[in-house]
Each structure stands twice: as C-alpha cells, then as structure tokens.
C-alpha positions as CSV (number, residue, x, y, z in Angstrom):
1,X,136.0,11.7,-92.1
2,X,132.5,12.3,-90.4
3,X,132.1,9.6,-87.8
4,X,128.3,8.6,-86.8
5,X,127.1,6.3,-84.0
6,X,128.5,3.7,-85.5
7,X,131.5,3.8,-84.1
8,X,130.8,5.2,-80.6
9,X,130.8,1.6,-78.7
10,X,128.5,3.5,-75.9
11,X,125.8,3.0,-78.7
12,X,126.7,0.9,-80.4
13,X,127.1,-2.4,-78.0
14,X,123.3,-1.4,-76.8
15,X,122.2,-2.3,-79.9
16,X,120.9,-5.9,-81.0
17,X,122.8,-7.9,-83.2
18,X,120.8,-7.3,-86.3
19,X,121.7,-3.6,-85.8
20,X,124.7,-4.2,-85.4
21,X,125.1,-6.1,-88.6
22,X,123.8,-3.2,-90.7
23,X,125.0,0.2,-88.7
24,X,127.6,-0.9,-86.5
25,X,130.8,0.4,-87.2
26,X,129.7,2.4,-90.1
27,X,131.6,6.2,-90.5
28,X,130.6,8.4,-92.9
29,X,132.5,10.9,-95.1
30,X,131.9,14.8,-95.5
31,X,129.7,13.7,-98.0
32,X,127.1,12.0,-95.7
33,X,126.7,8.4,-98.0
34,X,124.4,5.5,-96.5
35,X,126.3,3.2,-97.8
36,X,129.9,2.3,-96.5
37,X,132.4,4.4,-98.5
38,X,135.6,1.8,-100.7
39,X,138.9,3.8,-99.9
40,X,140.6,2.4,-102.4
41,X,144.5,3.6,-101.2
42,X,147.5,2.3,-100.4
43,X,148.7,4.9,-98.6
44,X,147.4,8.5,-97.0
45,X,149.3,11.9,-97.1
46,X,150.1,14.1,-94.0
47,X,149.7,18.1,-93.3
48,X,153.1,18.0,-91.7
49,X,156.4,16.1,-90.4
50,X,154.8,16.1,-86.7
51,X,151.9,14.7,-88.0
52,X,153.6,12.0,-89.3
53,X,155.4,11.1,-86.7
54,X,152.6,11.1,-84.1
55,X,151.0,8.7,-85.8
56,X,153.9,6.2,-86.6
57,X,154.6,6.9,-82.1
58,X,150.7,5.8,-82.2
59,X,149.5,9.0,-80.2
60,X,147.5,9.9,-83.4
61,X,145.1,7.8,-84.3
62,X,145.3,8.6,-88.3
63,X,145.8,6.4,-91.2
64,X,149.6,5.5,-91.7
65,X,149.7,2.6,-94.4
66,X,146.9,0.1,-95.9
67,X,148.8,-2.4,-94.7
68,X,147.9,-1.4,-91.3
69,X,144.6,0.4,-91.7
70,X,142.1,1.4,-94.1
71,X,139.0,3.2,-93.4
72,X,136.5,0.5,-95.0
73,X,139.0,-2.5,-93.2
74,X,138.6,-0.9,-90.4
75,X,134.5,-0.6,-90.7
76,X,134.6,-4.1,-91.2
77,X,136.1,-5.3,-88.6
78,X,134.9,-3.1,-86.0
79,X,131.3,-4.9,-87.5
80,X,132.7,-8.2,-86.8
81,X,133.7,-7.7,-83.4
82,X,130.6,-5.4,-82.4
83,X,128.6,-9.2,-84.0
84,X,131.3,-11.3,-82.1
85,X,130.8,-9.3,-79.0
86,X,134.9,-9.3,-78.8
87,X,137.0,-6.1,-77.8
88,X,138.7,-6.2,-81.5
89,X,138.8,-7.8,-84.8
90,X,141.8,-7.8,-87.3
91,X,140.8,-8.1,-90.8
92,X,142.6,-11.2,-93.0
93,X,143.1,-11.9,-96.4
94,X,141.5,-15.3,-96.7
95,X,140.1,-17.8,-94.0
96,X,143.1,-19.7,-93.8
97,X,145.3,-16.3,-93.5
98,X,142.9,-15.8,-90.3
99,X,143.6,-19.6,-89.0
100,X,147.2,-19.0,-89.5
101,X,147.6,-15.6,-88.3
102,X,145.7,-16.6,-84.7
103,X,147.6,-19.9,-84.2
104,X,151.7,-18.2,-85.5
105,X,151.4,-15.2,-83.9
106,X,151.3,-16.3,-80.5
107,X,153.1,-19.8,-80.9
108,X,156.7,-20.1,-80.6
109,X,159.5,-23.3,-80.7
110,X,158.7,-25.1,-77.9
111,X,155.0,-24.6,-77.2
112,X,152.1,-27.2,-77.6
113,X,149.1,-27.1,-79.2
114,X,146.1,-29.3,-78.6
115,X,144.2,-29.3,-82.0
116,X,140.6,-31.4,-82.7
117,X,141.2,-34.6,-85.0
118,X,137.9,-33.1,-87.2
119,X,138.8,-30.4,-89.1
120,X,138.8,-28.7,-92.3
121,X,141.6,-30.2,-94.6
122,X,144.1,-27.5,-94.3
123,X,143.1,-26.5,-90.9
124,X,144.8,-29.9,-90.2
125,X,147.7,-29.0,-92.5
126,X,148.6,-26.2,-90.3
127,X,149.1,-28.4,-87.0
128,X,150.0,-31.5,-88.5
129,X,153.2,-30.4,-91.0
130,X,153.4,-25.8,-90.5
131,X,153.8,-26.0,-86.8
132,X,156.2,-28.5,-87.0
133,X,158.3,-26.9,-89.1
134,X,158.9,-24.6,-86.3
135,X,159.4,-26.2,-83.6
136,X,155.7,-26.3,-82.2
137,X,154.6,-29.4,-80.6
138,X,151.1,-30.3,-81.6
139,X,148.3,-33.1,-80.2
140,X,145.9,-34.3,-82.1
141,X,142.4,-35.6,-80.4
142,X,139.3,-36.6,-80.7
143,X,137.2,-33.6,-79.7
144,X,133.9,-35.2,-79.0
145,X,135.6,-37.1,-76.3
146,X,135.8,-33.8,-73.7
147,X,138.1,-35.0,-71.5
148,X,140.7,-35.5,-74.1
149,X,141.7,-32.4,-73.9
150,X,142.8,-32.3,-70.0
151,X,144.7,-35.5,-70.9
152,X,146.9,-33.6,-73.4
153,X,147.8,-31.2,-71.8
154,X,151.2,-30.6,-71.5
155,X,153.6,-28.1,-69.0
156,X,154.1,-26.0,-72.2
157,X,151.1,-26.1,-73.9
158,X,150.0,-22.7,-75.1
159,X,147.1,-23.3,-77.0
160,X,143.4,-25.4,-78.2
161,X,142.6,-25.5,-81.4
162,X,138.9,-26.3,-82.4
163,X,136.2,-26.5,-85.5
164,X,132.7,-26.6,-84.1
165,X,130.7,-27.6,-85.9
166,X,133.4,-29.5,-87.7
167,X,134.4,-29.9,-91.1
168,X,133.0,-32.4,-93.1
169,X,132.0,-34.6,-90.1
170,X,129.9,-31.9,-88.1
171,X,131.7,-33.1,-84.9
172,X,130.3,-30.9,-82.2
173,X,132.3,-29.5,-79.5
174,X,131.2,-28.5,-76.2
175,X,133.0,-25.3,-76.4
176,X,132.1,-24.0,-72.7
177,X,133.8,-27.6,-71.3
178,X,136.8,-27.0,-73.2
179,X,137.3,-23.6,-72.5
180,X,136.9,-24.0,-69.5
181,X,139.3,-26.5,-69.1
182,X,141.4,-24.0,-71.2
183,X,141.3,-21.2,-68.6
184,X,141.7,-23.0,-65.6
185,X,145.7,-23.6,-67.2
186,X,145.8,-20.6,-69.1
187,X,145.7,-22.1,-72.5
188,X,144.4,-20.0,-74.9
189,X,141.3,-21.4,-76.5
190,X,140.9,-20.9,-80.7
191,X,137.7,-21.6,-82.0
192,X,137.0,-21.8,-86.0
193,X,133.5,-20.6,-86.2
194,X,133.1,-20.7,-90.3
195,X,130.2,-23.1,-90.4
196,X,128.0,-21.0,-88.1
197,X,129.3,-17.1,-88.1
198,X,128.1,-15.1,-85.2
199,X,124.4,-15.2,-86.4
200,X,124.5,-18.7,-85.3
201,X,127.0,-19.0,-82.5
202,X,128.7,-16.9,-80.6
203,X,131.5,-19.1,-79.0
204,X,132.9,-16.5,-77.0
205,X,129.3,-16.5,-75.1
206,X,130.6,-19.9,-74.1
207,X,134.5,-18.7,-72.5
208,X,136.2,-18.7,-76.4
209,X,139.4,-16.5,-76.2
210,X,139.8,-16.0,-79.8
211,X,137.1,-16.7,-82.9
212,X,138.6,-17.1,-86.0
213,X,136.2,-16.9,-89.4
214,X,136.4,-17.7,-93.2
215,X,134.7,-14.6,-93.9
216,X,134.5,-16.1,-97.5
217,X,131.6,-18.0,-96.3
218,X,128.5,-16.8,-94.4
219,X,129.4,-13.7,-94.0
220,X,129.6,-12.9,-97.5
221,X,127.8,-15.8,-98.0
222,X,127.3,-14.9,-102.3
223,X,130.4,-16.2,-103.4
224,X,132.3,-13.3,-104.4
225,X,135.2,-12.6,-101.8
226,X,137.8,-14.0,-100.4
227,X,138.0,-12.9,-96.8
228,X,138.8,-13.6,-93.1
229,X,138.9,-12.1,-89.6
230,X,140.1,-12.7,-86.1
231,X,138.4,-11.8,-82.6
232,X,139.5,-11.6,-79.3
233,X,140.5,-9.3,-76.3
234,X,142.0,-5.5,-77.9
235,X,145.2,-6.9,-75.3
236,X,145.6,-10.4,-77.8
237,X,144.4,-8.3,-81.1
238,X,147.5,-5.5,-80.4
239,X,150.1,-7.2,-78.6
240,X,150.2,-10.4,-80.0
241,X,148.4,-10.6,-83.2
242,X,148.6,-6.9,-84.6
243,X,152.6,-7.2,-85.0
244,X,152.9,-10.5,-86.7
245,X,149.8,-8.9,-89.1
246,X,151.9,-5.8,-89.5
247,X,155.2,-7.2,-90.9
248,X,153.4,-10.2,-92.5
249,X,150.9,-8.4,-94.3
250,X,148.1,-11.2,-95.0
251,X,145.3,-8.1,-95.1
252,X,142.4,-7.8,-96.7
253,X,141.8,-5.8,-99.5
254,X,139.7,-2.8,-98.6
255,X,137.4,-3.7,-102.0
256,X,137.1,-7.1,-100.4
257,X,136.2,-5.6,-97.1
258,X,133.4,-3.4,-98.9
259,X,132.0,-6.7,-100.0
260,X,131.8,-8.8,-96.6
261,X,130.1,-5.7,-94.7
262,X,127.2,-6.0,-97.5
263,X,126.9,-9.5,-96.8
264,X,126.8,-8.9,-93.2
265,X,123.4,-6.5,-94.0
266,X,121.6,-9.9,-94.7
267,X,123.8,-12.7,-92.9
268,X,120.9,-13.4,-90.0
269,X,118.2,-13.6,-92.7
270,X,119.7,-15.8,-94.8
271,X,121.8,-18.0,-92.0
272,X,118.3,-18.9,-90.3
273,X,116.8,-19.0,-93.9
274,X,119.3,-22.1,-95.1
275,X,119.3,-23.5,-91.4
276,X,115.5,-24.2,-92.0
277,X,116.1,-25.3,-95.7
278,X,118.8,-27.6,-94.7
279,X,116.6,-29.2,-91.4
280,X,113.9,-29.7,-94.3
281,X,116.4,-31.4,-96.8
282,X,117.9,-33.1,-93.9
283,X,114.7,-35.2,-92.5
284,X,113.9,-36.0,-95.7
285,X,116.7,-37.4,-96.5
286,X,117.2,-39.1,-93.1
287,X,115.4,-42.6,-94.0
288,X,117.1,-42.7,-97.0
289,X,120.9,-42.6,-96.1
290,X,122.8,-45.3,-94.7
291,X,124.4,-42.9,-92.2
292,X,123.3,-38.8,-91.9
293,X,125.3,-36.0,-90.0
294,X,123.1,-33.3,-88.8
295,X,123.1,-31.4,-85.6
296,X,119.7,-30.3,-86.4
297,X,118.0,-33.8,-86.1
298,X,117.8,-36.0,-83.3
299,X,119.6,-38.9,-84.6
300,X,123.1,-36.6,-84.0
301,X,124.8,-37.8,-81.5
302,X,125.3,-34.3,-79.7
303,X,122.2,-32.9,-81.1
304,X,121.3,-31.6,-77.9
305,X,124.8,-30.1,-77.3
306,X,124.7,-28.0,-80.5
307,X,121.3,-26.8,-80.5
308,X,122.0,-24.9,-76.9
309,X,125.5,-23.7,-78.6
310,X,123.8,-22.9,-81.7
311,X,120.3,-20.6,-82.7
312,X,119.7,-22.8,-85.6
313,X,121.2,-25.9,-86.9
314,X,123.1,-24.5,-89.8
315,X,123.0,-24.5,-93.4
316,X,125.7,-27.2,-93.9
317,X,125.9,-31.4,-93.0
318,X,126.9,-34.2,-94.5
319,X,126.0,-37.6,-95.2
320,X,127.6,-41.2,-95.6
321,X,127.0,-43.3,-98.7
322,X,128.3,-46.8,-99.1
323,X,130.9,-45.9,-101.4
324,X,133.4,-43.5,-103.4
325,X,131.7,-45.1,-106.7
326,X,128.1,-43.6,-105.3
327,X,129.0,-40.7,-104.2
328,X,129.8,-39.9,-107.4
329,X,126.8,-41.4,-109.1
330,X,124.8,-38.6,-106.7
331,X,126.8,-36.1,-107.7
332,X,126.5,-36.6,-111.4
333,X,122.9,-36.8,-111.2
334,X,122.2,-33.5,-109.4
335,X,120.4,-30.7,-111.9
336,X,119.6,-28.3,-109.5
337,X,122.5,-28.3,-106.7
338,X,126.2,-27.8,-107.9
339,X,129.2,-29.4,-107.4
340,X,131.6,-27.1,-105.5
341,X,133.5,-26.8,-102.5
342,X,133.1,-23.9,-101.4
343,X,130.4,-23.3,-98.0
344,X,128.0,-21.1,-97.0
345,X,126.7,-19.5,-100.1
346,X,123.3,-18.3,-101.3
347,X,123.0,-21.3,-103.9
348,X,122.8,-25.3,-102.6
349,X,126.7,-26.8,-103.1
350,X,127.6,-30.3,-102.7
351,X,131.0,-31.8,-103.1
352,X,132.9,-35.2,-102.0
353,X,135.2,-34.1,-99.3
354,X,137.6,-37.1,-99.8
355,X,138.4,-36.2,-103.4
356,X,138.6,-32.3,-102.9
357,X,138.9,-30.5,-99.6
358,X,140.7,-33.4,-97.8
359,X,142.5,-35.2,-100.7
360,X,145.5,-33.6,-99.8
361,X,145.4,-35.4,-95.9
362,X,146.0,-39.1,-97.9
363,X,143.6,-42.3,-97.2
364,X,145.2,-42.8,-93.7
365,X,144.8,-39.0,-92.6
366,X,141.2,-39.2,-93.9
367,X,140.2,-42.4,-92.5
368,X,141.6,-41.4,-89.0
369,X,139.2,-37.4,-89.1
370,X,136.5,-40.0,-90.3
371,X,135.7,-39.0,-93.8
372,X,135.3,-41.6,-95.1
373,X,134.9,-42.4,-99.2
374,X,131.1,-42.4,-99.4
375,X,130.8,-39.0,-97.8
376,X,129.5,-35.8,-99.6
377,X,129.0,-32.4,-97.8
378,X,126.3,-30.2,-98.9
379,X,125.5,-26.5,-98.7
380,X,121.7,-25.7,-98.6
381,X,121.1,-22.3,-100.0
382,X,118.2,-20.1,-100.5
383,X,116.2,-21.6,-103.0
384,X,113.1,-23.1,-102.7
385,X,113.7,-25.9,-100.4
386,X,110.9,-28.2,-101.8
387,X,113.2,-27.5,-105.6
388,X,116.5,-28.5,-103.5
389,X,114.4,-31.9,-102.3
390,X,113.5,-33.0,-105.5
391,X,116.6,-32.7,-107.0
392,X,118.1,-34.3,-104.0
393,X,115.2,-37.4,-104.5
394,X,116.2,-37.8,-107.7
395,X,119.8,-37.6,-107.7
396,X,119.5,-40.4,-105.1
397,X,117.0,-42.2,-106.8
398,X,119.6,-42.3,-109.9
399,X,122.2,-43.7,-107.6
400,X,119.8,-46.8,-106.6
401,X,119.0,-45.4,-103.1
C-alpha cells in the first residue's frame, strides 16, 4: 500500500483541523483512489514464516488479524486522533464499547472511580451496577459542583469519569478544573465528548487524559453506523487499552469505519450548521418553556463556562415541560421533527429521555440525574431552521403552551 501525506504526522499535525478531517490519515493503494479504499478482510497472507513472525514479535509493522488492524480502521482512527490532537486512537465497535473499553481496561478490584451524577443512561449503568461487579469502587457526584470532585477522592482512586456537555440535562463541566484536580493525584481523567465531537470541543486542550466518542453521532452524524473511538497518549492507547481491545475484540467493522471517515469530510460544516439552528430554535422557544437547558443562551447557568470550552453551542439541549402527560402531547404533535433517540444526526430528533434512554435508571435514579418526567431532548439538524420552528410552535401550541 502507497502511503501519501496523510499519514506522515510531520505534515500532517501542521495542518488545520478541517484538513485534517478530510486528508489526515488517508493512504492510498497502488491504484492511486481519492477516496479511502474498504478492505474488507479478516485476515492478511504472508510472503514467508519470518514474515510472520516479525510481525506477531511487533518489529514489522504489517497487518496480522482484523481484529487488531485493518487498513481503513486504522485510517480512521489515525483521523480521529490527528482531529483530537491525541498521540493515538483505538477504533470501537459502538459508543458504549468505547465508554467501556476506556473505563475496564485500566480499572481493576480495588480501584475508585469518581463518575458525574449527569450522564447518559447506560453511561451510568456502567459505574453504578458493571464496575461493581468487579470489585471497582465508584462515587457518584454532582459535577457542576467543582469541588466535589477533590472531596471524593479516595487513596485508591484511579480514575474521573465525565459527560460534558451532559446527557439529557446539558450539565456543563469545567473540564480544565477537574483535570486539573485529576493530575495533581494522578487520576486519570475520562471525558465523554459525544455531544460536541472534536469540531466543537477539544477536551484534551483543557488537560483531558483520555476522550471517549459515540462515533455513531456527529461524526457520522447521517444515521447509518454504529461506531466509537478512544483517545489518549500512544503509552495509555498500547499498554493499557490495546491489550484488553486485543483479547476482547469490541472493534469496528472496517465497512463501518469507511462510513465515519465520510462523515468526518463534513462534520465541522454541519456541527456549526445545527449549533446555529439549535441557538435559533432555542431562543425562540425560551419564553415559551417553563424551564429551558441550553448552553448557548444566557439563561444556562454555566453559559459562560461552555461557550470558552466549546466553538459553538451544540446541536443538542433540552427542555422541561410540566409533565410526562405533555411531553407526550408535544411529541405527538410534531410533523416535521421525529421521534427518536438517537443524537447528532442530519435530521431534527426529539425524544422523552425518561421513557427511553433513562427508563432503565428507575424513577429514583432519574429523579436523582435530574430528568425529570416533563423533559424532552431534541436534536436540531440541518433543515431549514425557520421549518424546524414552526413545527416546534405548533407542536407546543397543540400541547396548550
């Protein structure tokens, strides 16, 4: 295989993000394609037994096992990390394969882990029932309060564990703080940067140690893959993550992979594109709401916070109706935005969080994160955003509001 510029970090890393997002990484076959060749294998054949075992040793650099490499995987996440500007990226199966993979592979019985109350619903499942299981101590605290997370902090705790901004509630963390705070006890700070990708926010501008994505979202950002990745020094990547990856084996597909780095091509565009349509949607909806949750408008409580963490406000908030029976009557009315749970896609999505992406955390559990039965999360996409208001007027016009 032919490799370009792309993969020569001496260019590449001179390069501007948007660059980066279309050329970075990129190798190119015999056959000179522009676009990213799908090696669709399993495994790769050898010119010889020394071959072979060079490369198991890891003194070759070749392909050994899909499992371990493939050449669009690997494309993909050297992409990521160039975006991230981290040392290394590891490809994952799914979001939740990537906030499971950073948090296990360097987590043992015995250890703490200091994890933010907000979160997404099975973000929380992981520290409040998985790590558990094992032996893994966990805290749970309110992450908006920044001096929470000193106060947890234990003689064996290993690791913080942080959504920002957070889902549904749009908690913002101030990521520098914690990290900080992180470092000075050498705690290794985990930072779920789904609602933002690194066209947003770039958490390890701010100290991060390790960014973990639902590639699913933004970064394809069409609905069409399933996908995840984590960041972080090539030391944490190959020593501590690379070997639980290895005899795991929550990869990606390489077909999946091919998808996420054509999202990536356009992921600036359209983040900033639904950041403006959701800031539109979001103060005109502002009077109308008995409680909103957006860290592009003032009325956030860490507005200020967010919009030096963050280039733009996001695509996603959510907002607080005065019941579960409401919510509903919102939803049902909508013509234009769909019902789904799913984030960070192209077309405007709205769902009720407490009925679908935290049902399974109870009325307790949900009450305690703060989403609460009248709240609905919505996805602004990339239609017109006047369209997405009117449907939004007279969904909540049907609902008496």
């Amino acid at each position: 295989m032919k490799k370009t510029t792309g993969t020569d970090r001496s260019i590449t890393r001179k390069w501007r993000p948007a660059t980066q997002a279309i050329r970075g990484g990129t190798w190119r076959s015999e056959h000179g394609e522009t676009s990213e060749a799908l090696f669709l294998t399993s495994g790769y054949t050898y010119d010889d037994a020394a071959t072979v075992a060079a490369r198991f040793a890891g003194d070759d650099p070749g392909m050994t096992y899909s499992r371990l490499q493939n050449p669009t995987v690997a494309m993909l996440e050297e992409r990521i990390a160039l975006m991230e500007g981290a040392e290394a990226c590891r490809a994952q199966a799914s979001g939740m394969a990537a906030m499971t993979a950073a948090l296990l592979c360097q987590l043992s019985a015995g250890d703490h882990c200091v994890a933010a109350r907000a979160a997404f619903g099975s973000c929380r499942w992981l520290v409040d029932h998985l790590l558990p299981r094992f032996g893994i101590e966990t805290t749970i605290i309110d992450s908006a309060d920044d001096d929470a997370w000193q106060r947890a902090i234990r003689p064996n705790t290993k690791v913080f564990f942080f959504e920002s901004p957070a889902n549904p509630t749009l908690d913002i963390v101030d990521i520098a703080k914690v990290c900080a705070i992180a470092k000075a006890h050498g705690i290794t700070s985990v930072v779920d940067n789904a609602f933002c990708s690194p066209a947003l926010q770039r958490p390890m501008e701010f100290g991060a140690d390790v960014v973990a994505y639902s590639a699913t979202k933004l970064m394809d950002g069409q609905g069409r893959v399933l996908a995840g990745a984590v960041c972080g020094s090539e030391e944490f990547i190959n020593e501590k993550l690379l070997p639980f990856q290895r005899n795991t084996g929550p990869n990606l597909a390489p077909f999946n992979a091919w998808v996420v780095l054509k999202g990536l091509e356009t992921l600036s565009l359209r983040a900033h594109k639904q950041s403006e349509n959701a800031l539109e949607l979001g103060q005109f909806m502002e009077s109308r709401v008995p409680v909103m949750l957006h860290p592009g408008l003032a009325s956030h409580p860490r507005h200020e916070l967010a919009m030096r963490q963050m280039d733009n406000c996001g695509p996603i908030f959510s907002f607080v109706l005065g019941s579960r029976e409401q919510a509903f009557a919102v939803l049902d009315a909508l013509e234009l935005i769909d019902i789904s749970n799913n984030i960070g896609d192209s077309r405007s999505l709205m769902c009720h969080p407490a009925s679908s992406t935290h049902a399974n955390m109870g009325e307790e559990g949900r009450a305690e994160m703060g989403v609460l039965e009248g709240m609905l999360r919505i996805n602004v996409g990339l239609e017109d955003a006047q369209d997405v208001i009117e449907d939004m007027d007279q969904a909540l016009s049907a609902a008496g509001l």
